[in-house]
C-alpha positions, -999 to +999 in steps of 0.1 A: +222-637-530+230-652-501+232-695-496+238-717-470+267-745-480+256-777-457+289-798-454+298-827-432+339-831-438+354-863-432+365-870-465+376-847-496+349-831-513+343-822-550+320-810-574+310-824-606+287-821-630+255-843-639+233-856-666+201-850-668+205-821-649+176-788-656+178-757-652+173-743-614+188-777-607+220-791-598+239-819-582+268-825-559+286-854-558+302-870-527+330-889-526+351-884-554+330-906-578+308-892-603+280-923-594+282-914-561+253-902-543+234-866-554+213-843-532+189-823-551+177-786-544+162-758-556+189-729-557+181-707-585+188-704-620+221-719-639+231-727-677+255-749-668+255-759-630+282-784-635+306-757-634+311-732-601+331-708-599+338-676-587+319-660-613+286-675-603+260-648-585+248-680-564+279-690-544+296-656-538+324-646-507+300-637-472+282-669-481+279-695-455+295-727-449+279-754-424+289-790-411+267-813-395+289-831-372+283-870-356+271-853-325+242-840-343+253-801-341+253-776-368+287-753-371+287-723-393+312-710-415+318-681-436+331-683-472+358-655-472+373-662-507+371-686-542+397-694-562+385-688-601+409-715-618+418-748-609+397-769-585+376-751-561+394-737-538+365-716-509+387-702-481+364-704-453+365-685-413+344-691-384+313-674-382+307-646-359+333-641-332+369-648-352+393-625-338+426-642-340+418-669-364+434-684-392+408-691-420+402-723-433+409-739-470+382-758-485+396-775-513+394-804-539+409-833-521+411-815-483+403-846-457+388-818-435+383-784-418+405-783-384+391-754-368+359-749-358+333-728-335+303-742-325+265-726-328+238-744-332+220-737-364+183-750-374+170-751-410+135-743-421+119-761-440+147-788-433+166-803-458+164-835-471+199-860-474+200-886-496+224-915-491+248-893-481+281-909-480+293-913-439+282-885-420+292-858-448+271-837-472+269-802-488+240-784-504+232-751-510+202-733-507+190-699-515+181-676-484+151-659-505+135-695-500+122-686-464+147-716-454+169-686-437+166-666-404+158-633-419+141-615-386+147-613-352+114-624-346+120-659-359+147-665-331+127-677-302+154-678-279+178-644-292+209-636-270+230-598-273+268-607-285+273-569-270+251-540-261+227-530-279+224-491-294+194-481-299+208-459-329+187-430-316+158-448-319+130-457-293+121-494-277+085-493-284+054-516-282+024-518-305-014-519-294-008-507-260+012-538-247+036-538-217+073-533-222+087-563-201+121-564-186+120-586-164+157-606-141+162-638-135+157-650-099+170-619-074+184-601-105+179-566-098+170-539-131+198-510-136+184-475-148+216-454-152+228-451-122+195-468-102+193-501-095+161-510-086+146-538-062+133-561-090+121-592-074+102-580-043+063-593-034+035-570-051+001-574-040-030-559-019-010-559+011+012-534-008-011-505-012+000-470-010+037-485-005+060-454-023+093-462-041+120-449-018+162-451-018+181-471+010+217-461+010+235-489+029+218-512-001+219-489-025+189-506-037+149-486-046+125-503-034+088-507-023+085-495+013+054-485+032+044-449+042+030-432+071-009-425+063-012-439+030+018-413+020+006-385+044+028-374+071+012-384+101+034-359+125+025-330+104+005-296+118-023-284+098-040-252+095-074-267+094-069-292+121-079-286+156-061-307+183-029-314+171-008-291+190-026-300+220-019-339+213+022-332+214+041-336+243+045-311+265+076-298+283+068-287+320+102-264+322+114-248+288+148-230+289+162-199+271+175-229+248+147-243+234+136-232+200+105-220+185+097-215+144+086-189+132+078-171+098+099-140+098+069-110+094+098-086+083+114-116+054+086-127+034+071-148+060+098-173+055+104-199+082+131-197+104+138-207+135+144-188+173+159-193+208+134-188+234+161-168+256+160-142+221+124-132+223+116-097+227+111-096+266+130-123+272+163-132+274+198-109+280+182-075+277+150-095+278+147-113+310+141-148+306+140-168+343+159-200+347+157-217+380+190-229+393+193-243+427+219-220+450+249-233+471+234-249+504+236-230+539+253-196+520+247-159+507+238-158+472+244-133+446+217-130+419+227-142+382+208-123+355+177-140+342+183-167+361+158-176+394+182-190+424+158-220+443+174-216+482+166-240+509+158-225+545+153-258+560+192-262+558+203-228+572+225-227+602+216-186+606+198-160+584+214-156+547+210-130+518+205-127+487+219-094+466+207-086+436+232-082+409+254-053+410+249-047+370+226-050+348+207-037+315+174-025+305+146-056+306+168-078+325+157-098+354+167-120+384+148-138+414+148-162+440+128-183+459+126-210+487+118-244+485+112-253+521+101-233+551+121-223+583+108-216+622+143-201+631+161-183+601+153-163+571+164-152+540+168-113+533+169-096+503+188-066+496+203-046+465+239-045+456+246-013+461+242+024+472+221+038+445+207+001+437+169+008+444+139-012+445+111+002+435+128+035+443+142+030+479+181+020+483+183-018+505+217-016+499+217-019+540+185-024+554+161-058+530+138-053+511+118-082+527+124-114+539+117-156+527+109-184+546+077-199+541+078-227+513+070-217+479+080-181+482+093-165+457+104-131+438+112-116+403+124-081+399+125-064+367+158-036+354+143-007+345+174+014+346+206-002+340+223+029+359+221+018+397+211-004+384+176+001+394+144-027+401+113-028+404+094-058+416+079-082+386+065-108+407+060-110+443+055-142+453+059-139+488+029-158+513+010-136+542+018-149+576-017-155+593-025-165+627-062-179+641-058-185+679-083-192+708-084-193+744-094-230+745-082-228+785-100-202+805-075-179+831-086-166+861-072-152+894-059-119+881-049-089+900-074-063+908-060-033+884-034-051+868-024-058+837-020-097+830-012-122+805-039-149+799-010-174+803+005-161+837-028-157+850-028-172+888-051-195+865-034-197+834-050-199+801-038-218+773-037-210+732-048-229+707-041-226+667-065-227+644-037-215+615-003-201+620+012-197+584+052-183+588+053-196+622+050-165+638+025-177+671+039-188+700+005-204+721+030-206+751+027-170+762+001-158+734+030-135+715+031-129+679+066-123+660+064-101+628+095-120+610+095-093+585+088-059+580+051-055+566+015-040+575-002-064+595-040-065+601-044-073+638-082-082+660-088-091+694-114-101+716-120-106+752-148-117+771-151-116+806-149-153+826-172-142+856-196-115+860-187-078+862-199-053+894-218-024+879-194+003+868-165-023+871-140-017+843-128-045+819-099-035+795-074-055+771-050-038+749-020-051+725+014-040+736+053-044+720+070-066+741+102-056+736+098-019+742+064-030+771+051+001+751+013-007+747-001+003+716-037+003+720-067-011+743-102-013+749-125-011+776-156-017+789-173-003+818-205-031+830-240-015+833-255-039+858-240-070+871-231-090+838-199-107+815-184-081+796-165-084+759-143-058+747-125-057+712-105-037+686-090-043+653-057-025+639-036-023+609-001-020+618+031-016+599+058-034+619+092-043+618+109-071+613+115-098+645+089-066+662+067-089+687+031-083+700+014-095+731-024-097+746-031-086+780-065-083+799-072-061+829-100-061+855-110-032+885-122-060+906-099-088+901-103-119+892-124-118+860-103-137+843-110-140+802-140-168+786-126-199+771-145-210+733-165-232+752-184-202+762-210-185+745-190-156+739-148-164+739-114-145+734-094-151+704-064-132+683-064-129+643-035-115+621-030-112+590+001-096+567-007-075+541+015-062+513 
């Protein structure tokens, strides 16, 4: 059995025995006298409890020894050995943590213990003292009494010496209770190697927060998510609208990337250049833009679109498609501003380049200079290499003028321009895209090679003689070689109108002119103030 020794040492301690002692009983005397006070307690069973010794199954080595001190603390000791002749001699050691320390001697006439460690020790039910002598005493009392701590339950306030192992065992609860671990102040709880956020605020206006890990703190903690945990930014198969809600870029490059799930690899995701897409790209084609070097000639780069400015030329430039090339590649250009006075021409870069199956190696294929013109030509044969054009951009010149001026005073049988008329006429625009009208003298300037859709009209200022004739007719004005006219011959005296329209394929910087031409002279040609007026319309077609 275990006991608990109770001793206060300040003076020598013995034991001695008693009359009228029972059995289950015994007394201790203090103070060396045999009258001197007793303290009574139940400890178990003895014939003879004057006499303790060794031999004794109530006082027995792993016992404990403990002094109540002035200060009103407990200390605990624990009996390591008893001398079985002589006085008694208990050779006592400080309980619990004694590494390093000498053990005590508890014998008959010792004044006191010198060394001691401290714990504070309560005793239930408590003992009862009895005249004790000073402030010393010793009792002993039997640990199957209930007077013990025999649980960890009955410590209220338990603190690990070490950690603890759970042996393989489990830290359970019983009828459903929590498990509470729970830090002091900002402590934070340790799981292995997670240390978790333990002393953060938890309450409604936490919902739907998820547990996530923060690096620089190396903390887990509460944070909130996107959506109630949904990702907000996500695309969904049974969602309309949210491609259409993303940004948009105006100008994607052959850089930009696309996923994709791979058809020919399980459908797995993967991601692609835009430049690498079948029909786009090196042997595919893709158009960049890139602006060209001001006032020069360009050379085409493959798949990319030069952007040339007219407004800046000092003279006429080309461009030359590249001189090499492979199957599905493409290049282009195009002008961001219109000229009146120069152009740029396209051509091919070299004999046995084609375009759409003719060589402009020498001679352009066309020309730009209206704003916003523009073309792409396609490699269809990398030998040549030879083009065919993708995208023709290019604008129709058009030209809507009137005689808003009427002219008068012509020659009898001569041909005459409404604007050298002895009265002159004057010209007046209704549209002249490409700048190819000039109202001065009524000429138009093809400033490129092209079919051209060309109508006339003139109507007769002053009244005709019977029979008289009335003619007009279109002629090139730098060869005076008239291409065509119309005539009228009046039936009575009356105004007279004569008209034609003409396609013609002309060349480039060719020039066309209106004249009018009377038998009697002096006919002149019907401003639009008339009921019936002269005009010019032409029109480019490719």
């Amino acid at each position: 059995m275990r006991h608990f020794l109770l001793a206060m040492l300040l003076a020598a301690v013995s034991f001695q025995s008693a009359s009228a002692q029972v059995a289950g009983q015994y007394s201790i005397s203090f103070g060396g006298t045999a009258s001197g006070p007793n303290y009574t307690g139940v400890i178990g069973t003895f014939t003879d409890p004057s006499v303790l010794s060794y031999a004794d199954t109530d006082v027995d080595v792993g016992d404990f020894v403990a002094e109540k001190r002035s200060d009103g603390t407990i200390w605990a000791w624990r009996i390591t050995a008893i001398n079985s002749t002589g006085p008694l001699n208990i050779n006592v050691e400080p309980a619990g943590d004694h590494t390093g320390r000498a053990a005590a001697n508890l014998q008959t006439g010792d004044a006191a213990i010198a060394e001691m460690v401290g714990t504070d020790v309560s005793f239930v039910p408590p003992l009862t003292l009895h005249g004790i002598n000073s402030n010393l005493f010793s009792a002993f009392h039997n640990l199957n009494d209930g007077a013990a701590l025999e649980n960890v339950v009955e410590d209220t306030t338990p603190q690990l010496g070490g950690s603890l192992d759970v042996n393989s065992n489990k830290i359970v609860s019983t009828s459903n209770g929590n498990i509470d671990i729970e830090p002091n102040g900002t402590g934070n709880v340790l799981l292995g190697n997670v240390t978790i956020d333990a002393d953060q605020t938890i309450g409604a206006g936490q919902d739907n927060y998820v547990m996530t890990y923060d690096n620089g703190s190396g903390l887990v903690s509460l944070e909130a998510a996107a959506g109630g945990g949904t990702d907000a930014a996500a695309i969904h198969d049974d969602t309309a609208g949210e491609i259409a809600a993303i940004t948009e870029k105006g100008t994607p490059i052959s850089a930009d990337l696309l996923i994709i799930e791979d058809s020919a690899s399980g459908n797995v995701k993967k991601r692609v250049q835009i430049g690498n897409l079948p029909g786009v790209g090196s042997g595919g084609g893709y158009i960049e833009a890139q602006n060209a070097t001001a006032d020069s000639n360009v050379t085409g780069t493959l798949n990319k679109k030069d952007i040339c400015d007219p407004s800046g030329f000092s003279a006429d430039r080309t461009y030359t498609l590249p001189s090499s090339a492979s199957l599905n590649d493409r290049c282009g250009v195009g002008v961001n501003s219109g000229s009146a006075s120069f152009e740029l021409l396209i051509k091919t870069g070299g004999v046995g380049s084609l375009i759409d199956g003719v060589d402009y190696s020498t001679n352009e294929w066309s020309r730009l200079f209206i704003a916003g013109e523009n073309a792409t030509f396609l490699c269809v044969d990398g030998s040549g290499p030879k083009w065919i054009v993708e995208e023709d951009g290019r604008k129709p010149c058009i030209v809507d003028a009137y005689l808003s001026t009427s002219c008068d005073g012509e020659t009898a049988s001569t041909w005459t321009v409404p604007t050298a008329a002895a009265t002159p006429g004057a010209w007046t625009e209704n549209e002249d895209r490409g700048g190819v009208f000039n109202t001065s003298t009524g000429t138009f300037v093809a400033r490129r090679a092209s079919r051209y859709q060309i109508s006339f009209q003139c109507y007769s200022l002053n009244v005709l003689a019977d029979q008289a004739l009335y003619r007009a007719r279109m002629i090139d004005v730098s060869s005076n070689v008239f291409l065509w006219d119309t005539r009228v011959n009046a039936a009575g005296s009356n105004n007279q109108i004569t008209r034609a329209t003409r396609a013609r394929k002309m060349v480039a910087d060719a020039s066309l002119q209106l004249q009018y031409f009377s038998s009697q002279g002096s006919r002149g040609m019907a401003a639009v103030a008339s009921s019936e007026y002269s005009f010019i319309t032409i029109a480019e077609k490719f």
